[in-house]
mmCIF file as gemmi writes it, N, C-alpha and C atoms, coordinates in Angstrom:
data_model
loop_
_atom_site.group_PDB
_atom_site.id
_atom_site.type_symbol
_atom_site.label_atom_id
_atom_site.label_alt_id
_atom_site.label_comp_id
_atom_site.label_asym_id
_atom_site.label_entity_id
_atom_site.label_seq_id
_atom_site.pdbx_PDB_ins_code
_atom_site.Cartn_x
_atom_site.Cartn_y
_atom_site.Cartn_z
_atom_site.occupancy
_atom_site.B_iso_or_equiv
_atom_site.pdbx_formal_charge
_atom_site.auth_seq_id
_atom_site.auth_asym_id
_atom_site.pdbx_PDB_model_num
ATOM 1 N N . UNK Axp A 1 ? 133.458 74.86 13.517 1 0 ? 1 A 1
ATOM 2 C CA . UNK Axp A 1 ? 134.396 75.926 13.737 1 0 ? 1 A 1
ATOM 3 C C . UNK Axp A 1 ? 134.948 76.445 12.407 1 0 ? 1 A 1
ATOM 4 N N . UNK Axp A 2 ? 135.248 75.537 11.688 1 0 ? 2 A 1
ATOM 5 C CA . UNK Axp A 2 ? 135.697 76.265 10.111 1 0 ? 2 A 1
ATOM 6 C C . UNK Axp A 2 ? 134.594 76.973 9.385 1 0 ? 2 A 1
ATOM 7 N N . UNK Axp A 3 ? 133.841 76.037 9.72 1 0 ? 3 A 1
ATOM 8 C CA . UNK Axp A 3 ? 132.719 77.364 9.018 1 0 ? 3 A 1
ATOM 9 C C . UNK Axp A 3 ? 132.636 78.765 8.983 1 0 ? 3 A 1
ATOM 10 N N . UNK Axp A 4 ? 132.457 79.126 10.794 1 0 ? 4 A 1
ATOM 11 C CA . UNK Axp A 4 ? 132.677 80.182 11.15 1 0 ? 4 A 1
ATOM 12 C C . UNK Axp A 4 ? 133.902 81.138 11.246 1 0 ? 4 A 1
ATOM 13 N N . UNK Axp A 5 ? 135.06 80.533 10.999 1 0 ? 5 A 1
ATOM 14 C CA . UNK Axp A 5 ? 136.163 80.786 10.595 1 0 ? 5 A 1
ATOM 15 C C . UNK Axp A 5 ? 136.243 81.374 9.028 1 0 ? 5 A 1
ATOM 16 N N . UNK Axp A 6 ? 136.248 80.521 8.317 1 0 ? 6 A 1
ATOM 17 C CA . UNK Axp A 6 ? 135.614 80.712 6.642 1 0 ? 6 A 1
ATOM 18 C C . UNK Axp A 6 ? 134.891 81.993 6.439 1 0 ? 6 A 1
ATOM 19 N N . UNK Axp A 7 ? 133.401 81.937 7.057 1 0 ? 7 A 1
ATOM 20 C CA . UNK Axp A 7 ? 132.505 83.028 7.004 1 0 ? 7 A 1
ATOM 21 C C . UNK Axp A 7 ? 133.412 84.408 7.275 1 0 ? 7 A 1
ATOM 22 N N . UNK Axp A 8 ? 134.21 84.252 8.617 1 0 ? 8 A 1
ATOM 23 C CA . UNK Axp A 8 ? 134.099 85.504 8.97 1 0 ? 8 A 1
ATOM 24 C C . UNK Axp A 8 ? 135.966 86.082 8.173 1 0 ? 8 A 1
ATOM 25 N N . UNK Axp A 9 ? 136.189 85.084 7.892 1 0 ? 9 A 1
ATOM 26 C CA . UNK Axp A 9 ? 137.931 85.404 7.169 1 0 ? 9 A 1
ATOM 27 C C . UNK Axp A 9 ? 137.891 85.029 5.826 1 0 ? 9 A 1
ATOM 28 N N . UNK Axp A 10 ? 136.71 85.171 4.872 1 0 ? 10 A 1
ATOM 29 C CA . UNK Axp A 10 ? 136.584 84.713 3.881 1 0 ? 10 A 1
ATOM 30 C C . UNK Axp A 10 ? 137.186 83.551 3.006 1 0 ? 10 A 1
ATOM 31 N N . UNK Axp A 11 ? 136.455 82.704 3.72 1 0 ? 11 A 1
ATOM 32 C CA . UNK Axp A 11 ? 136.937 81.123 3.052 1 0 ? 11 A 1
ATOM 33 C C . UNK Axp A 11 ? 138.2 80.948 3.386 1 0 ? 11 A 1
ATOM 34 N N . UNK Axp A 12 ? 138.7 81.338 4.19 1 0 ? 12 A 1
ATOM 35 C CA . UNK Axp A 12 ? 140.11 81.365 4.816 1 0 ? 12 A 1
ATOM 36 C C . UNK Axp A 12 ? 140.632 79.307 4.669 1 0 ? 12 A 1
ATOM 37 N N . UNK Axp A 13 ? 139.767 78.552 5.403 1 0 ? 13 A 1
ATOM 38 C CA . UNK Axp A 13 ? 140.143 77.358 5.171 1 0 ? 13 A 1
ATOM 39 C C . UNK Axp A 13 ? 140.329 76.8 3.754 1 0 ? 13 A 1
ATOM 40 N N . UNK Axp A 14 ? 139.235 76.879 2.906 1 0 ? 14 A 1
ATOM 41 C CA . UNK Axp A 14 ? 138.488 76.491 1.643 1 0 ? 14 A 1
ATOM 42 C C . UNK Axp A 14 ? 140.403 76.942 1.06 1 0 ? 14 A 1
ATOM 43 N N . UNK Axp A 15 ? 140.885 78.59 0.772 1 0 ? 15 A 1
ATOM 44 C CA . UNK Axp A 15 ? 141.856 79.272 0.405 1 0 ? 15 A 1
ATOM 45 C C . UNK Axp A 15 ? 142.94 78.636 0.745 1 0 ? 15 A 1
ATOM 46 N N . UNK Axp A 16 ? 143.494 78.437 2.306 1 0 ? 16 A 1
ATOM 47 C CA . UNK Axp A 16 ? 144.255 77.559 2.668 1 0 ? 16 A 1
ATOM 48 C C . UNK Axp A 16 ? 144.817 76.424 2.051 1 0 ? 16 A 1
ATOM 49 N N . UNK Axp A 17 ? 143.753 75.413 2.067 1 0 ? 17 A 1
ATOM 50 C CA . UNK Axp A 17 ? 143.91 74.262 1.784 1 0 ? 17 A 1
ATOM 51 C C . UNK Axp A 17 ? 144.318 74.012 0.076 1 0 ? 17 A 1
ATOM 52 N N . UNK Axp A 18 ? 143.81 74.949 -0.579 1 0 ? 18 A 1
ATOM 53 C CA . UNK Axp A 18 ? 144.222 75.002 -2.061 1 0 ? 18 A 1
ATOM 54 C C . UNK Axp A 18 ? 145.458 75.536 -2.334 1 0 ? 18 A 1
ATOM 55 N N . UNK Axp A 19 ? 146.174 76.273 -1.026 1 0 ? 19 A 1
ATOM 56 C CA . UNK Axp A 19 ? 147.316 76.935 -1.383 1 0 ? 19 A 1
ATOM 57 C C . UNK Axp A 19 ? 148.379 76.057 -1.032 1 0 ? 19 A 1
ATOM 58 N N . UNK Axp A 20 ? 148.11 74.666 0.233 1 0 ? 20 A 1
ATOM 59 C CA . UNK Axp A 20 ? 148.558 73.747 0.771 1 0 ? 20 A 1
ATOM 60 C C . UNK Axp A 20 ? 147.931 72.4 0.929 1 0 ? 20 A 1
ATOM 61 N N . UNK Axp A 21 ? 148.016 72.334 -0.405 1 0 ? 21 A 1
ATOM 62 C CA . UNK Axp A 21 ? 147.265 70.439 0.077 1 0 ? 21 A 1
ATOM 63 C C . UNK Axp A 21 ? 147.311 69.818 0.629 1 0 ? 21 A 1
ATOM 64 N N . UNK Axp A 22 ? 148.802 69.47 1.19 1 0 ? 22 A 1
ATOM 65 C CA . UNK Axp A 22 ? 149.206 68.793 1.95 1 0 ? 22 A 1
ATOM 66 C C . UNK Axp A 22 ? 148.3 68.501 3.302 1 0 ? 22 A 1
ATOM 67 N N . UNK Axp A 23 ? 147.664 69.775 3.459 1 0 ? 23 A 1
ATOM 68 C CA . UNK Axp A 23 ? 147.374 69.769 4.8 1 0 ? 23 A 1
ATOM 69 C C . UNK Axp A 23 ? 145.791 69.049 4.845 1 0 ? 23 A 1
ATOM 70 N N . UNK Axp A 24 ? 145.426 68.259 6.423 1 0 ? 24 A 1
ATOM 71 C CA . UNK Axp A 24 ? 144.842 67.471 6.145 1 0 ? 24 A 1
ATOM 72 C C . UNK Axp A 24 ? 143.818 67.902 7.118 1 0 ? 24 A 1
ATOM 73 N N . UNK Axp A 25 ? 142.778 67.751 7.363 1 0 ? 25 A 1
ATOM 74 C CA . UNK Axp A 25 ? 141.529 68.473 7.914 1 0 ? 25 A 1
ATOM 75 C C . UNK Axp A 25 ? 141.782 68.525 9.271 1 0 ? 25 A 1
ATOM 76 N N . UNK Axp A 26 ? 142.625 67.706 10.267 1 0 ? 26 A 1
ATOM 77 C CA . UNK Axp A 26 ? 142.61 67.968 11.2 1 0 ? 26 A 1
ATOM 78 C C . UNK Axp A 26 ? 143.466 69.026 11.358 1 0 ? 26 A 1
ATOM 79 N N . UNK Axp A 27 ? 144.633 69.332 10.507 1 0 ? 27 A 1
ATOM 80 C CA . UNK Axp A 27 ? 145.495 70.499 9.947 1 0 ? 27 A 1
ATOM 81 C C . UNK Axp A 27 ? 144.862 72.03 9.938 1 0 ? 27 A 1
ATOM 82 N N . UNK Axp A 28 ? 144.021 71.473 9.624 1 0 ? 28 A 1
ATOM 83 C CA . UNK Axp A 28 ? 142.707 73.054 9.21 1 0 ? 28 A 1
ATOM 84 C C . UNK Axp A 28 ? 142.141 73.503 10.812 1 0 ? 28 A 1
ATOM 85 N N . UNK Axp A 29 ? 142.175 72.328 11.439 1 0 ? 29 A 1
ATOM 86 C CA . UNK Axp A 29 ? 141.236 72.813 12.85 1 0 ? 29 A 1
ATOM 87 C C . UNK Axp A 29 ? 142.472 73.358 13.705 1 0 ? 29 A 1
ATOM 88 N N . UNK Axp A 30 ? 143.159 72.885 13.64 1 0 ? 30 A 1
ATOM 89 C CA . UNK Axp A 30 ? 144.55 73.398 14.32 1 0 ? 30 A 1
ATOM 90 C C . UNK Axp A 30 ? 144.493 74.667 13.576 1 0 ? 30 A 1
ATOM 91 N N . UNK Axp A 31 ? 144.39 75.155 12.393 1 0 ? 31 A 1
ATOM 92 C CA . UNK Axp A 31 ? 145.208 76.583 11.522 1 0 ? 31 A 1
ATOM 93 C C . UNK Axp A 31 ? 144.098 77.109 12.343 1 0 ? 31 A 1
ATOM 94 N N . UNK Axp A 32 ? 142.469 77.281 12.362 1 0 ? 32 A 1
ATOM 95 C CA . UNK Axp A 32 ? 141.624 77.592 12.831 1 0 ? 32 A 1
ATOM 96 C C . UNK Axp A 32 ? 142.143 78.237 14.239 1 0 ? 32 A 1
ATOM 97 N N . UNK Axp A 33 ? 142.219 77.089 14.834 1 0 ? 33 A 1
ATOM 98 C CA . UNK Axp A 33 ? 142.557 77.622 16.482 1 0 ? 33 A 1
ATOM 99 C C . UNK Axp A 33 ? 143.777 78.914 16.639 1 0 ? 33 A 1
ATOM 100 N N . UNK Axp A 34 ? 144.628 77.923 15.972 1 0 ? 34 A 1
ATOM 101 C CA . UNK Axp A 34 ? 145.901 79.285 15.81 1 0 ? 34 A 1
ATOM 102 C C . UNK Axp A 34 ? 146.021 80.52 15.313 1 0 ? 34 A 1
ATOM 103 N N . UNK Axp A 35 ? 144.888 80.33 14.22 1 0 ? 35 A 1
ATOM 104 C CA . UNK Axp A 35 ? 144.394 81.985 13.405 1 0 ? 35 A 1
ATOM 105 C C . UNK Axp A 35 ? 143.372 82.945 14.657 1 0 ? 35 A 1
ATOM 106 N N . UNK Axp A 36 ? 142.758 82.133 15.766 1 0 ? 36 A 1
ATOM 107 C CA . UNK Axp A 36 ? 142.382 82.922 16.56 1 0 ? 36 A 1
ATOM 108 C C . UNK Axp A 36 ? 142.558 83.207 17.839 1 0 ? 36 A 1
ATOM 109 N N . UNK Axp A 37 ? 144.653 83.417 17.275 1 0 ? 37 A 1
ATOM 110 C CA . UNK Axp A 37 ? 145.367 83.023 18.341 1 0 ? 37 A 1
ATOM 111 C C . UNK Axp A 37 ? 145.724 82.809 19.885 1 0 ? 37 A 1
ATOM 112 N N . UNK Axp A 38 ? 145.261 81.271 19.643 1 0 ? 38 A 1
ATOM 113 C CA . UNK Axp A 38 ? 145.601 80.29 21.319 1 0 ? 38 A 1
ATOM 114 C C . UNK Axp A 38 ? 146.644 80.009 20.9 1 0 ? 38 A 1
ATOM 115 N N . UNK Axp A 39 ? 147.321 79.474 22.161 1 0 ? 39 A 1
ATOM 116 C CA . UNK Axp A 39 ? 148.489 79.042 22.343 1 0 ? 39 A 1
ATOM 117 C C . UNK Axp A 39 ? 148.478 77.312 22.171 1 0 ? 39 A 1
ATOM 118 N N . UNK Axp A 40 ? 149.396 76.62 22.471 1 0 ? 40 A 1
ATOM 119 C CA . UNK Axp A 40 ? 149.391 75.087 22.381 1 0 ? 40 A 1
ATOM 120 C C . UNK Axp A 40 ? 148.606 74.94 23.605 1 0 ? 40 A 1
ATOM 121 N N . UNK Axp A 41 ? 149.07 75.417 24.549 1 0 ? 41 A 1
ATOM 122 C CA . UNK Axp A 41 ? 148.171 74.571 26.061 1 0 ? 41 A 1
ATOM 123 C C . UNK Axp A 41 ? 147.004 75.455 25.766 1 0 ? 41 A 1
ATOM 124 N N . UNK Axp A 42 ? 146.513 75.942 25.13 1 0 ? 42 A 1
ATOM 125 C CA . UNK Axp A 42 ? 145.045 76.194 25.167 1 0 ? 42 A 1
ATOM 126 C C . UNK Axp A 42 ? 144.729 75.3 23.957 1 0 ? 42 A 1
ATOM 127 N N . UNK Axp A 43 ? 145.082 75.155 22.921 1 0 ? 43 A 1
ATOM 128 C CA . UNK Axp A 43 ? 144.645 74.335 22.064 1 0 ? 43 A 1
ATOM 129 C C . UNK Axp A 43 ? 144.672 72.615 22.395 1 0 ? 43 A 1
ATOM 130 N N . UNK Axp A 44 ? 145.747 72.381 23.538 1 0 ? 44 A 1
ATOM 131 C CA . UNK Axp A 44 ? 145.705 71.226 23.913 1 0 ? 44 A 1
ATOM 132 C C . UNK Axp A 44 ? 144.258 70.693 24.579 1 0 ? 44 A 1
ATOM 133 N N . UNK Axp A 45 ? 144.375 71.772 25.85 1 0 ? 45 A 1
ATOM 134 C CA . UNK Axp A 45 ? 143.083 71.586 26.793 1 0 ? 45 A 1
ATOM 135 C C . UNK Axp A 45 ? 141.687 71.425 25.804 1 0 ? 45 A 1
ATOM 136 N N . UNK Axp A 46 ? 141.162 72.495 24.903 1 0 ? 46 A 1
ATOM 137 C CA . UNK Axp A 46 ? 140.395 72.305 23.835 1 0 ? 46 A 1
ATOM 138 C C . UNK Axp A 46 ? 140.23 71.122 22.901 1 0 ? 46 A 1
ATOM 139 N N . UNK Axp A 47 ? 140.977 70.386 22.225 1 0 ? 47 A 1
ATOM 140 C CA . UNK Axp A 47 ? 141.083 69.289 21.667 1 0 ? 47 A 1
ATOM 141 C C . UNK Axp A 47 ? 141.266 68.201 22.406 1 0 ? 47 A 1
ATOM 142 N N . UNK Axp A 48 ? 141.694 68.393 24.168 1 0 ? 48 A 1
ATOM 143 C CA . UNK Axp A 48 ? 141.446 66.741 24.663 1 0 ? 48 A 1
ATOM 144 C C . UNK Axp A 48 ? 143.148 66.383 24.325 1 0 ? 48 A 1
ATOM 145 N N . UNK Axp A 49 ? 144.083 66.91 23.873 1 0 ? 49 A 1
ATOM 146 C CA . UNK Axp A 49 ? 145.291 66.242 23.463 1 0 ? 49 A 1
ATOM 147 C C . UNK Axp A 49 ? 146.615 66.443 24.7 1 0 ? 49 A 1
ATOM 148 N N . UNK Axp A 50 ? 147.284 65.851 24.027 1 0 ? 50 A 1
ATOM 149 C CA . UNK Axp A 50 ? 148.736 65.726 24.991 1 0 ? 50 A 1
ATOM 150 C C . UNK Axp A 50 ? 149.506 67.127 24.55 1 0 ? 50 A 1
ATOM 151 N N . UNK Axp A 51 ? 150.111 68.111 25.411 1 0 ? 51 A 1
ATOM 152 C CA . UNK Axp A 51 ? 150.426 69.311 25.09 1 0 ? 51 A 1
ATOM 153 C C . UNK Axp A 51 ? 151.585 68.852 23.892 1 0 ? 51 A 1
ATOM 154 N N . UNK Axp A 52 ? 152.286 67.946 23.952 1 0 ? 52 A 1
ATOM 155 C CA . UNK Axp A 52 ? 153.606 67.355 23.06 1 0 ? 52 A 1
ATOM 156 C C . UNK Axp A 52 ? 152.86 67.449 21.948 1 0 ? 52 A 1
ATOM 157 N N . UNK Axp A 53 ? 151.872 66.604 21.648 1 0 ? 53 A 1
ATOM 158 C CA . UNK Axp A 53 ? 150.892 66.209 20.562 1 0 ? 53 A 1
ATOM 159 C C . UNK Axp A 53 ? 150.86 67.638 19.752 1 0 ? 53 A 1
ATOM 160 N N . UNK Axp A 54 ? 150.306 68.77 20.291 1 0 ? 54 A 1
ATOM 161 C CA . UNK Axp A 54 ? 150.068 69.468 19.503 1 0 ? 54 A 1
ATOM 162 C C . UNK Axp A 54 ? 151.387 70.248 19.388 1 0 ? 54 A 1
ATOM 163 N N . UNK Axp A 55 ? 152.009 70.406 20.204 1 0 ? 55 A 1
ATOM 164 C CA . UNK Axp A 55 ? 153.552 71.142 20.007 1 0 ? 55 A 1
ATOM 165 C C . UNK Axp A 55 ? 154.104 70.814 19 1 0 ? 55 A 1
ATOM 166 N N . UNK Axp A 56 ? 153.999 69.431 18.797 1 0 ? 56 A 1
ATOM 167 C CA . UNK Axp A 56 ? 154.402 68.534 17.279 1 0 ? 56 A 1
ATOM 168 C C . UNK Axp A 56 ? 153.364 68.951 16.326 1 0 ? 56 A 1
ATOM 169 N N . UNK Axp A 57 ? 152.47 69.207 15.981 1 0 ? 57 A 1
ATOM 170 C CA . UNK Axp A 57 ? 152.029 69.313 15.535 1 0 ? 57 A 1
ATOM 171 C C . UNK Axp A 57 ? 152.363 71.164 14.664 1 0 ? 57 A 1
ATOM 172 N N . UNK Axp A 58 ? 152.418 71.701 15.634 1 0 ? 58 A 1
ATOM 173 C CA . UNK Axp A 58 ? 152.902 72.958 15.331 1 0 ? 58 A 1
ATOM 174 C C . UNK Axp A 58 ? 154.013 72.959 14.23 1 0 ? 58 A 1
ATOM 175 N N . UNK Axp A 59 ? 155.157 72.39 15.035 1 0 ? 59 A 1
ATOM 176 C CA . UNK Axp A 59 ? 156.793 72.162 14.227 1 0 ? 59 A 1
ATOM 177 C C . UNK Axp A 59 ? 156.16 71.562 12.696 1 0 ? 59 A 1
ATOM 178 N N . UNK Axp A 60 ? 154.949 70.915 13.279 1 0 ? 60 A 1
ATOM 179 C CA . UNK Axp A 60 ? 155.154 70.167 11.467 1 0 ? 60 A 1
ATOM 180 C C . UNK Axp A 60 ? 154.375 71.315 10.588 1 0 ? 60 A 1
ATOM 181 N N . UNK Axp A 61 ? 153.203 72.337 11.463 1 0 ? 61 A 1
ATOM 182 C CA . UNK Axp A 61 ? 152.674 73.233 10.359 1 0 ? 61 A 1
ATOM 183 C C . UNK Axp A 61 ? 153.756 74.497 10.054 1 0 ? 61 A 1
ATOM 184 N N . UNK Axp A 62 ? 154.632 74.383 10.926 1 0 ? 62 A 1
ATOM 185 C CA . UNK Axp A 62 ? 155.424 75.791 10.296 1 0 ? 62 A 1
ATOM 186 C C . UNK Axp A 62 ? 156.752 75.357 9.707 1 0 ? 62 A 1
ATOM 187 N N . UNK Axp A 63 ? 157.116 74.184 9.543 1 0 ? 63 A 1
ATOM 188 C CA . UNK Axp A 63 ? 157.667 73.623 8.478 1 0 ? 63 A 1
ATOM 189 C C . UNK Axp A 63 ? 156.951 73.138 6.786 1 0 ? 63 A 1
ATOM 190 N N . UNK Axp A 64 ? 155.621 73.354 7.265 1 0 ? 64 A 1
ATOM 191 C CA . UNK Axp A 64 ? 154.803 73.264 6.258 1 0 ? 64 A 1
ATOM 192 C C . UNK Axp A 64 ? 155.022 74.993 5.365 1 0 ? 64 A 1
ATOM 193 N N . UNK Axp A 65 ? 154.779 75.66 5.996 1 0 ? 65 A 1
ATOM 194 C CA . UNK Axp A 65 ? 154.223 77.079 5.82 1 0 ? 65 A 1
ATOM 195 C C . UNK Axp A 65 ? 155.956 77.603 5.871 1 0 ? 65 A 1
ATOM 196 N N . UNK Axp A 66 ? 156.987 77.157 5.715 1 0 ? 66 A 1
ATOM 197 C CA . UNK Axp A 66 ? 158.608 77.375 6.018 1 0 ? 66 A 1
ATOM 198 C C . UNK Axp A 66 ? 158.163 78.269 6.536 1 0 ? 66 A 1
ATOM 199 N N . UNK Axp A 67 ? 158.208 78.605 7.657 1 0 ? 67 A 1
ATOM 200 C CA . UNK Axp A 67 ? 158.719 79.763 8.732 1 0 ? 67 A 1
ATOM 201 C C . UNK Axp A 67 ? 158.768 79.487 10.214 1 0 ? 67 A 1
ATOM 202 N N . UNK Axp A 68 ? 159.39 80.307 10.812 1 0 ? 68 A 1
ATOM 203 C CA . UNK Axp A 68 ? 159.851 80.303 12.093 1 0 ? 68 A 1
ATOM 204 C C . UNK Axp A 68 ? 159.005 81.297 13.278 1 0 ? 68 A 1
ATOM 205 N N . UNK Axp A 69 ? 158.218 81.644 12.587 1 0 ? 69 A 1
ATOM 206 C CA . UNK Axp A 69 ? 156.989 82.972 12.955 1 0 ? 69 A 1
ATOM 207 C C . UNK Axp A 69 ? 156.292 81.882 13.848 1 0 ? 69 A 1
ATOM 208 N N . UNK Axp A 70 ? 155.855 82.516 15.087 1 0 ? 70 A 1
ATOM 209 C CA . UNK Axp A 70 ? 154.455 81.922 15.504 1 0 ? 70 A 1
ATOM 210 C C . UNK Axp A 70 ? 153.188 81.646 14.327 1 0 ? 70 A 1
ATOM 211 N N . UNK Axp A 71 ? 153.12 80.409 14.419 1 0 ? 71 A 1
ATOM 212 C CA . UNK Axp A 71 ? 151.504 80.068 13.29 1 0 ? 71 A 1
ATOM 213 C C . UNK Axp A 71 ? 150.759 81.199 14.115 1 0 ? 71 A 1
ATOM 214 N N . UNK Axp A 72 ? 150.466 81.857 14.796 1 0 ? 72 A 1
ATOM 215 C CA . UNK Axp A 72 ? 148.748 82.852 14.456 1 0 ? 72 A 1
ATOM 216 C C . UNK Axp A 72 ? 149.893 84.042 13.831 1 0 ? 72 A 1
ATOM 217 N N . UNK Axp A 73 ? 150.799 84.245 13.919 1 0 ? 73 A 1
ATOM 218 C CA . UNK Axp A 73 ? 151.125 85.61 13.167 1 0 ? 73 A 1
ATOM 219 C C . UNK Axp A 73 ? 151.373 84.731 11.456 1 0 ? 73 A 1
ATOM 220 N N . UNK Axp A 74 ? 152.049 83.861 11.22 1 0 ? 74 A 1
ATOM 221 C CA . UNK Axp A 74 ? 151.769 83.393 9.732 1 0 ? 74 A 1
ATOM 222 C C . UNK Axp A 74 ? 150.38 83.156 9.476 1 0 ? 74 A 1
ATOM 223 N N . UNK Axp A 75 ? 149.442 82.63 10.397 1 0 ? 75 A 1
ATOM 224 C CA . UNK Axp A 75 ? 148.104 83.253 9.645 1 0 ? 75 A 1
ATOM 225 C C . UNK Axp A 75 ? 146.897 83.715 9.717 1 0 ? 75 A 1
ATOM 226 N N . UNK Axp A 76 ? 147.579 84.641 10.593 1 0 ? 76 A 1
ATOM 227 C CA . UNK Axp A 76 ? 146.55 86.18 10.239 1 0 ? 76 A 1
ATOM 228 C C . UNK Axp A 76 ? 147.265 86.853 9.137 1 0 ? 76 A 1
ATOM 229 N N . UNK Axp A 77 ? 148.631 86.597 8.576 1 0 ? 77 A 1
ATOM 230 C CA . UNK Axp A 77 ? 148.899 87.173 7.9 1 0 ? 77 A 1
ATOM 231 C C . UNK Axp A 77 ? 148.349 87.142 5.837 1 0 ? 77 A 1
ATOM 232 N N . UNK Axp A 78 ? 148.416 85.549 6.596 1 0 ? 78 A 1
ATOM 233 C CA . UNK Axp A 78 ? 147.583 84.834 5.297 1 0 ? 78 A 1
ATOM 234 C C . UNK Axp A 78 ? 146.052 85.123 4.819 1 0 ? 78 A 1
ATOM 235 N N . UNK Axp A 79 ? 145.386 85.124 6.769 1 0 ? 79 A 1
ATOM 236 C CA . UNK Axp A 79 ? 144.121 85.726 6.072 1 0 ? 79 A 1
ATOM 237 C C . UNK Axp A 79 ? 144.462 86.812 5.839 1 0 ? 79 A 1
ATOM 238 N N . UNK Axp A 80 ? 144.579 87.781 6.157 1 0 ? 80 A 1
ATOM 239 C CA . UNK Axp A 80 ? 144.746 89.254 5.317 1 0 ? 80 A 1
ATOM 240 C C . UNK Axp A 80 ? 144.841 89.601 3.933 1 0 ? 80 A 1
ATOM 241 N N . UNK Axp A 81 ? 145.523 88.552 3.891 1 0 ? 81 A 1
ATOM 242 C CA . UNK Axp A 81 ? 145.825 88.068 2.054 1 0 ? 81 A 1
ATOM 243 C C . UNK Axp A 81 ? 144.662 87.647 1.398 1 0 ? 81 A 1
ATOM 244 N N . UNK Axp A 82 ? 144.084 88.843 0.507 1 0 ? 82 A 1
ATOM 245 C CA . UNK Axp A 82 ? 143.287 88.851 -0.428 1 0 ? 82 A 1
ATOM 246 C C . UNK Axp A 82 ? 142.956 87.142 -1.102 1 0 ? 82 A 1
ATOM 247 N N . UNK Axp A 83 ? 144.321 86.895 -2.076 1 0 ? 83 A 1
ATOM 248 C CA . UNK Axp A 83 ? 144.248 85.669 -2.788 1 0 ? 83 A 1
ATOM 249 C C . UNK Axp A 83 ? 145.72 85.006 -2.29 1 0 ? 83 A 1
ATOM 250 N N . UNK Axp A 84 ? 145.815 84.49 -1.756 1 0 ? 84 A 1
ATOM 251 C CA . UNK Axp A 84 ? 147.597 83.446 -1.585 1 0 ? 84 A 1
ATOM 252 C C . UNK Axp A 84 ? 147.599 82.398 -2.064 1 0 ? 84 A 1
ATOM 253 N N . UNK Axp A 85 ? 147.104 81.922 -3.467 1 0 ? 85 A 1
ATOM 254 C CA . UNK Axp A 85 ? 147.018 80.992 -4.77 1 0 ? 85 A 1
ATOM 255 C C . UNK Axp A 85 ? 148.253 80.865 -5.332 1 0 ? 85 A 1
């Protein structure tokens, strides 16, 4: 899935991850899902997880990314962004 993510948002993960280290590959498949914005209970059902699981998971990426924005609007906004280095 990142691949095709990458390909079609230009290295969008590869970009990501250099702009946020922190974040850790399962981090990336979550930004993935959310950049082609699902919701938690769709990303839950998809990954097999507990809807909490990823709800938490959320709180921790948009405390990552400080904002209060839905993650697919922080990043589609990011992909849009040429370079965010």
């Amino acid at each position: 899935m990142r691949e095709a993510v990458d390909r079609h948002f230009g290295q969008f993960t590869i970009r990501l991850s250099k702009a946020y280290p922190d974040l850790t590959k399962s981090d990336l498949s979550y930004c993935c899902l959310y950049l082609l914005d699902l919701n938690d209970a769709d990303i839950a059902a998809l990954m097999q997880r507990a809807y909490s699981t990823v709800s938490e998971r959320s709180r921790k990426l948009k405390v990552l990314f400080g904002s209060e924005e839905p993650l697919s609007t922080i990043l589609r906004g990011l992909a849009a962004e040429e370079q965010f280095l």
